[in-house]
C-alpha positions as CSV (number, residue, x, y, z in Angstrom):
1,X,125.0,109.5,143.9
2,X,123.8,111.2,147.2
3,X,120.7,112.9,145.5
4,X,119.8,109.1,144.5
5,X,120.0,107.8,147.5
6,X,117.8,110.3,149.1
7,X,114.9,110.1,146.3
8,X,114.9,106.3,147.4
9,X,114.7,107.4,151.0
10,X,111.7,109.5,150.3
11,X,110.1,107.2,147.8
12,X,110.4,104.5,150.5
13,X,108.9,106.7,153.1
14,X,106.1,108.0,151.4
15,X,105.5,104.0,150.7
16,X,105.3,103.2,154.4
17,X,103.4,106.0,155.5
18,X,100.8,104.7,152.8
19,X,100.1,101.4,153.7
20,X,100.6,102.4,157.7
21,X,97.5,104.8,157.4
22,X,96.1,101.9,155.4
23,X,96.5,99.6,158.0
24,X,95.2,101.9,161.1
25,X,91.9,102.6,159.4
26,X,91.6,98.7,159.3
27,X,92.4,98.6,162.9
28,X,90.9,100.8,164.2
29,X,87.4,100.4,162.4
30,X,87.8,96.6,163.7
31,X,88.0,98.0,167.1
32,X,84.8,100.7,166.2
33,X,87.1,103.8,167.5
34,X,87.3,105.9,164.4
35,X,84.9,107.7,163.0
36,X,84.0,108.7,158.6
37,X,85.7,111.7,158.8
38,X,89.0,110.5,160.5
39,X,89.2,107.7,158.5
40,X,89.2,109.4,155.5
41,X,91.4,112.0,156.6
42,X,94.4,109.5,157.1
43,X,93.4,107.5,153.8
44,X,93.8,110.6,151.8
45,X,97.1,111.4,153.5
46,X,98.1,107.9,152.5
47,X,96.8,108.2,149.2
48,X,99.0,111.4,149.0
49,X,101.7,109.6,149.8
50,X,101.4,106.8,147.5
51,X,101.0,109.5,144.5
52,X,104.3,111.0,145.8
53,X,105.9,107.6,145.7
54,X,104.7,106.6,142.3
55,X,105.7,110.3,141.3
56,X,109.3,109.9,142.5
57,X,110.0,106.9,140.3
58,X,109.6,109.1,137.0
């Protein structure tokens, strides 16, 4: 029971770490203070996360 309720911790992490890098490359490209390579730097690490999610659910 405990190991299940820390998979769903992580799971639920990793899924709001995705879509809050999501959501600062939005922001900040709206506000034209990131550049290519930062920007794509935190939407891989979201991307990551989101695989790791998705993975956890198996």
């Amino acid at each position: 029971m405990k190991d299940q309720s820390v998979k769903e911790i992580i799971t639920t992490i990793c899924k709001a770490v995705a879509l809050a890098m999501g959501v600062a490359v939005v922001a900040l490209s709206a506000l034209n203070t990131i550049d290519a390579n930062t920007s794509a730097t935190l939407l891989g690490i979201g991307l990551a996360c989101a695989g790791v999610a998705m993975l956890q659910k198996q």
